[in-house]
C-alpha positions in Angstrom: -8.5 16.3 6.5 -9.0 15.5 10.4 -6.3 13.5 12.0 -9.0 10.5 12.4 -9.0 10.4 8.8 -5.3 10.3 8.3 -4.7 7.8 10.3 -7.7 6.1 8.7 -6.3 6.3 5.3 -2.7 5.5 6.6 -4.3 2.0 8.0 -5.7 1.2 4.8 -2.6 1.9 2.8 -0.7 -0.1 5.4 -2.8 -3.3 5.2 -3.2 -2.8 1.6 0.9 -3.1 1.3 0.7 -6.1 3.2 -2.0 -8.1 1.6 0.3 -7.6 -1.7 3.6 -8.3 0.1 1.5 -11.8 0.8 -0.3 -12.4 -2.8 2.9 -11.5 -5.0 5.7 -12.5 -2.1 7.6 -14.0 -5.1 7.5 -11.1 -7.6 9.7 -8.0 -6.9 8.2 -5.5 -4.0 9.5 -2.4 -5.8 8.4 -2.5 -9.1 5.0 -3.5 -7.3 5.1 -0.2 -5.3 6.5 1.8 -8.1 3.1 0.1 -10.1 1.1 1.2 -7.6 2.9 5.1 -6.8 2.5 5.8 -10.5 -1.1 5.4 -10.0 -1.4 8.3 -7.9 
């Protein structure tokens, strides 16, 4: 994996924690990221 892609992914998983902070800014953050860790 090149650094370019890296940072590409790290971007995405970024904004993608941030559009959910803003859709779901009244359920709990850490179960949400727990729900999405146990995906991976």
């Amino acid at each position: 994996m090149t650094s370019r892609t890296r940072d590409t992914v790290a971007l995405f998983a970024i904004a993608s924690l941030a559009i959910l902070a803003v859709l779901y800014a009244d359920a709990d953050l850490g179960q949400i990221f727990e729900g999405i860790l146990a995906h991976w």
